[in-house]
MARTOR-476930 format. One record per residue: residue number from 1; residue in three letters; z, y, x of N, C-alpha, C in turn. Coordinates in nm, 2 decimals, padded with zeros to 4 digits. Each point is the difference from the previous one (the first is absolute). Layout:
BEGIN
(r NUM,"ALA",(Z,Y,X),(Z,Y,X),(Z,Y,X))
...
% end
This chain:
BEGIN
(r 1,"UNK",(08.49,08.20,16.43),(00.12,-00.04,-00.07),(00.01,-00.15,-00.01))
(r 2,"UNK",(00.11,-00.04,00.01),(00.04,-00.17,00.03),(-00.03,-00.03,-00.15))
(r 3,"UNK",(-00.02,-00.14,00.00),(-00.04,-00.03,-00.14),(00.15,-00.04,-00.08))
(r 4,"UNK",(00.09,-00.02,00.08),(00.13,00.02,-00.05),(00.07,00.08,-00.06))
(r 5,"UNK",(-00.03,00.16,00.08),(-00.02,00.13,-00.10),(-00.08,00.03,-00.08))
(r 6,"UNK",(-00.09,-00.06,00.00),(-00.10,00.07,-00.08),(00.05,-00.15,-00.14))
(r 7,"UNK",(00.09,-00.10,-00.05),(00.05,-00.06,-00.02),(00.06,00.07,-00.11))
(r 8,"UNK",(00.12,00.06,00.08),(00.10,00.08,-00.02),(00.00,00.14,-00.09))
(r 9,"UNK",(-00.13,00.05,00.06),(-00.05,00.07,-00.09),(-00.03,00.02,-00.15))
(r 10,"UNK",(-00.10,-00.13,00.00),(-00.04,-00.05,-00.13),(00.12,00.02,-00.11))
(r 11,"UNK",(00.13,-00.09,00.09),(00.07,-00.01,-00.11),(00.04,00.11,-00.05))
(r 12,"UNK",(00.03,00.07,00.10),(00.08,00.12,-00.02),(-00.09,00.07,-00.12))
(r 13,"UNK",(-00.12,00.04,00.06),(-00.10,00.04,-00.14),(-00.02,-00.05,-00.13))
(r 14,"UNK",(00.04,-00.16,00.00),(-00.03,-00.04,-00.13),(00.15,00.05,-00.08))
(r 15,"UNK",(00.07,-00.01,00.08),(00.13,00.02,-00.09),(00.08,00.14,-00.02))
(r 16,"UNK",(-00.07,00.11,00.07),(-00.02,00.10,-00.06),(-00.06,00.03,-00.09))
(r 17,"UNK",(-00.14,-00.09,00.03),(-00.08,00.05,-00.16),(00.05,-00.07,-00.09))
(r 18,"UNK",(00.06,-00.06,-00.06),(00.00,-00.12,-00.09),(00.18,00.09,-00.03))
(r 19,"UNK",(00.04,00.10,00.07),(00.15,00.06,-00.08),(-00.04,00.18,-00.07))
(r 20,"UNK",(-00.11,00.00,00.07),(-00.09,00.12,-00.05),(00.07,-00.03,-00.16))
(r 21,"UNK",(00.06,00.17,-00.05),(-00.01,-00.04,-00.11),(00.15,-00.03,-00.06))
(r 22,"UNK",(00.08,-00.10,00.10),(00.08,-00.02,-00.06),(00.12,00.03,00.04))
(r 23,"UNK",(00.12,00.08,-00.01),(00.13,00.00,00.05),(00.07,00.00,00.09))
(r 24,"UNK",(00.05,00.01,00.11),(00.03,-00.08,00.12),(00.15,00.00,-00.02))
(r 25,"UNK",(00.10,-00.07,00.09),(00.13,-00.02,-00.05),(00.05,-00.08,00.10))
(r 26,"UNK",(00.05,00.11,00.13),(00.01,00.01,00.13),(00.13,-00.01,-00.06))
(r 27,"UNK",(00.11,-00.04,-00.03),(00.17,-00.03,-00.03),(00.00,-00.08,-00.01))
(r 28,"UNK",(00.11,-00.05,00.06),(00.05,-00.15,00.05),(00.11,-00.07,-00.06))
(r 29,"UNK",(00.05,00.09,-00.09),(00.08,-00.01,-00.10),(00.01,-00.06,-00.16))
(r 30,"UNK",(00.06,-00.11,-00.05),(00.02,-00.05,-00.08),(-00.04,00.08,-00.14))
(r 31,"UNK",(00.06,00.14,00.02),(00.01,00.05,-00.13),(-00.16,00.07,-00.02))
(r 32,"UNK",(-00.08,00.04,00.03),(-00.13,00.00,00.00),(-00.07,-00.09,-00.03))
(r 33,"UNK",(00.02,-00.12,-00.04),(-00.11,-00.07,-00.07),(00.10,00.01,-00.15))
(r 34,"UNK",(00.11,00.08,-00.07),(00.07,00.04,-00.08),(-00.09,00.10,-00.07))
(r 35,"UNK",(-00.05,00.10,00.12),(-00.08,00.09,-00.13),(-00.15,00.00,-00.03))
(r 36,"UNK",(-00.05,-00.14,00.03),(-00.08,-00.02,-00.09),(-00.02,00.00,-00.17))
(r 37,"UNK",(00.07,00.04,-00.07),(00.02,-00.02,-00.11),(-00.10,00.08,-00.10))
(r 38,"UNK",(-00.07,-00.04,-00.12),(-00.06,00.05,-00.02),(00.03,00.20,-00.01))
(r 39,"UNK",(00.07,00.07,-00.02),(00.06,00.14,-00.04),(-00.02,00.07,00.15))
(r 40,"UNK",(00.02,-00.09,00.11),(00.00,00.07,00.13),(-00.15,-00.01,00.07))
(r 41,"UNK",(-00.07,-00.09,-00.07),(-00.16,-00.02,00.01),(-00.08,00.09,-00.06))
(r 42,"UNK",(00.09,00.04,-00.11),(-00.10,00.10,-00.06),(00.05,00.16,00.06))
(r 43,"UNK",(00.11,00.01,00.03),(00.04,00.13,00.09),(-00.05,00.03,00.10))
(r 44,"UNK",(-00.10,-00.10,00.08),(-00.04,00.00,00.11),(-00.14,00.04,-00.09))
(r 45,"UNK",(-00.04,-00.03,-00.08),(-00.18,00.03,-00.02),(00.03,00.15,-00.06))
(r 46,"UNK",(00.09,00.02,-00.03),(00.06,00.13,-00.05),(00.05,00.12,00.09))
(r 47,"UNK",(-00.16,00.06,00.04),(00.10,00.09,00.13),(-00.01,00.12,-00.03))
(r 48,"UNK",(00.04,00.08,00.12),(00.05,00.09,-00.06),(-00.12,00.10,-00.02))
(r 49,"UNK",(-00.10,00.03,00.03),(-00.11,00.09,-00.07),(-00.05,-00.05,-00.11))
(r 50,"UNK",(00.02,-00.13,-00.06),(-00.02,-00.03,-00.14),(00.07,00.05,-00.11))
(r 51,"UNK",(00.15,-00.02,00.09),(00.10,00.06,-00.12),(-00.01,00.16,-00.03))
(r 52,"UNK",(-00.09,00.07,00.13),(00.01,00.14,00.01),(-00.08,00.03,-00.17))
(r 53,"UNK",(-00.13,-00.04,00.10),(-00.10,00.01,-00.11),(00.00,-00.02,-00.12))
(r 54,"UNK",(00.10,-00.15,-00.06),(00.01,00.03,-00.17),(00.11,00.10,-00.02))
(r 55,"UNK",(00.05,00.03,00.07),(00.11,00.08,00.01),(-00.04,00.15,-00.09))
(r 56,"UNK",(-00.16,00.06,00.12),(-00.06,00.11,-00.04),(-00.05,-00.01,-00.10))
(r 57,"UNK",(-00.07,-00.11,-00.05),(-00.09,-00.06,-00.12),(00.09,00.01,-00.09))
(r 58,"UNK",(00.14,-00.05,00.02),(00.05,00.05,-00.16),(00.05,00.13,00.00))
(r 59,"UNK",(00.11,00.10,00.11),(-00.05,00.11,-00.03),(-00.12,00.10,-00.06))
(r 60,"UNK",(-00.06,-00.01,00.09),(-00.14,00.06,-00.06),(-00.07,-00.06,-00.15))
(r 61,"UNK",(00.01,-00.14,-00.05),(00.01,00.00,-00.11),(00.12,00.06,-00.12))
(r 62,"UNK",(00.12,00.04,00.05),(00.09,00.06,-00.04),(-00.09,00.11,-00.04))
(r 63,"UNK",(-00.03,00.07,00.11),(-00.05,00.15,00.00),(-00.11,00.01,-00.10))
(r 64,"UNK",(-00.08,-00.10,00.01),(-00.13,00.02,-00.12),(00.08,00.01,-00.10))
(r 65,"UNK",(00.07,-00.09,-00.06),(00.06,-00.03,-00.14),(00.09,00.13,00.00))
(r 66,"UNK",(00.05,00.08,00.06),(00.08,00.11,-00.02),(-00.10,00.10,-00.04))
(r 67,"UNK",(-00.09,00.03,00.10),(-00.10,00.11,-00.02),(-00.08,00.03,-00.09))
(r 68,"UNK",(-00.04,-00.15,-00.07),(-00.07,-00.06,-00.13),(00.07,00.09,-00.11))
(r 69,"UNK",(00.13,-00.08,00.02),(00.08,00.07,-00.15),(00.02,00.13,00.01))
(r 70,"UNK",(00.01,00.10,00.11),(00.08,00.09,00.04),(-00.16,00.09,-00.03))
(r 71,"UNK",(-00.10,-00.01,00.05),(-00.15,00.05,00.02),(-00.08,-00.04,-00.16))
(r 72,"UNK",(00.01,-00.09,-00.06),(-00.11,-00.07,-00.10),(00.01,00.09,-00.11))
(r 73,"UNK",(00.14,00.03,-00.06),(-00.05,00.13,-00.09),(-00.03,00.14,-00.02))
(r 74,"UNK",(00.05,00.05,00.14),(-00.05,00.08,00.03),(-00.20,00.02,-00.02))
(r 75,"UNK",(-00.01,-00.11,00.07),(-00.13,00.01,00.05),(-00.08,-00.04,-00.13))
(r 76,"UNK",(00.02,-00.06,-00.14),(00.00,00.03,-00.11),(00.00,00.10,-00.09))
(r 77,"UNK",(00.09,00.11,00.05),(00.03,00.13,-00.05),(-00.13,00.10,00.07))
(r 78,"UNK",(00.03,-00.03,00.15),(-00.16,00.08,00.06),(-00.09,-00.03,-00.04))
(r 79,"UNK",(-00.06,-00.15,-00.01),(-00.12,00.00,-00.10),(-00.03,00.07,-00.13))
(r 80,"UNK",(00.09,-00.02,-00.10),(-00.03,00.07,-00.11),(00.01,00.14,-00.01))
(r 81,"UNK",(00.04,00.11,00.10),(00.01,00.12,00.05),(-00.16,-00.01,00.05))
(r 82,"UNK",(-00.05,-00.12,00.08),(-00.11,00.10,00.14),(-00.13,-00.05,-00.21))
(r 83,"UNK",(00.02,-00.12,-00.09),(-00.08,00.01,-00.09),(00.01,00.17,-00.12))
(r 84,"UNK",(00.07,00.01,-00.01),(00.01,00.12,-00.04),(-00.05,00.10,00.02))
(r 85,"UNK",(00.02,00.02,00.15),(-00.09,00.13,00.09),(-00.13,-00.04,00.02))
(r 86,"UNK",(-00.04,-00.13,-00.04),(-00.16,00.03,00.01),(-00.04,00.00,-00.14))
(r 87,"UNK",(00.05,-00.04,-00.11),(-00.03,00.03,-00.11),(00.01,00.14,-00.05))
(r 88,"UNK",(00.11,00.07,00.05),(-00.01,00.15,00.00),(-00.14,00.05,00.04))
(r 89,"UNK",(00.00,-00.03,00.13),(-00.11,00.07,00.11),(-00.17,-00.04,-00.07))
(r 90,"UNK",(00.01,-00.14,-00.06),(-00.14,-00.02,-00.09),(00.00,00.11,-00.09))
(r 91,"UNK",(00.12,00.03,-00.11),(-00.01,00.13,-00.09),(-00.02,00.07,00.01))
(r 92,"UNK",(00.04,00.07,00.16),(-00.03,00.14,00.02),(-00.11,00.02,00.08))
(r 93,"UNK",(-00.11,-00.13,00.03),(-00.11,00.01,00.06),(-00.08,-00.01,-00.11))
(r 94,"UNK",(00.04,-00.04,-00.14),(-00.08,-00.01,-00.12),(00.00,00.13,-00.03))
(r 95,"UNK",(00.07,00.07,-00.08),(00.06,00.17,00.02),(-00.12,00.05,00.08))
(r 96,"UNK",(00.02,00.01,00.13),(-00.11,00.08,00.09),(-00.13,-00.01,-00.04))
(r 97,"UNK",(-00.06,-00.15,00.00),(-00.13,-00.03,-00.04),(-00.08,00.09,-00.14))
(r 98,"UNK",(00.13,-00.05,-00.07),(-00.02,00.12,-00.13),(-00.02,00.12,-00.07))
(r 99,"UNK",(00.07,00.03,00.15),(-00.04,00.15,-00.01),(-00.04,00.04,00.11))
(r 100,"UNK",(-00.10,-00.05,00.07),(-00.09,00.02,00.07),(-00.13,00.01,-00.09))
(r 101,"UNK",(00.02,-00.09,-00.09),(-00.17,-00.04,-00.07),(00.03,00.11,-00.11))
(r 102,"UNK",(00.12,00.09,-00.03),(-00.07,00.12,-00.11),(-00.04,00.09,00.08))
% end
């Protein structure tokens, strides 16, 4: 390779690496250096599998907070039902013991 391409090269490599990273902004048009503004800068770091995601994240936090209130007392009421039935089930294993030993 001529040392004039191999030259050419270089540059070409440094100046790809050195945009690694950043933006490119191939329009030749005036109005494009317009939407730099900060609101269109952050629309760009804002894409769209981000927005999906909190998207789901607040749904599905919806859903806990529904299920919570919708499930919590219930599951309050089963507890003191499943305490009950073992407090029974202790009495009537006490009962048995009892009258096993006359």
């Amino acid at each position: 390779m001529s040392p004039k391409m191999r030259s050419i090269f270089a540059q070409v490599h440094r100046k790809s690496v050195s945009m690694v990273g950043s933006p490119r902004d191939f329009s030749s048009s005036a109005a494009s250096s317009k939407s730099n503004v900060a609101g269109f800068e952050m629309a760009n770091k804002f894409s769209i599998a981000t927005s999906i995601k909190l998207g789901l994240c607040a749904w599905a936090s919806l859903g806990v907070y529904k299920g919570y209130k919708y499930f919590y007392p219930k599951l309050l009421i089963a507890r003191e039902e499943h305490k009950l039935r073992l407090q029974r089930h202790e009495e009537l294993l006490a009962k048995v013991q009892m009258n096993l030993r006359k």
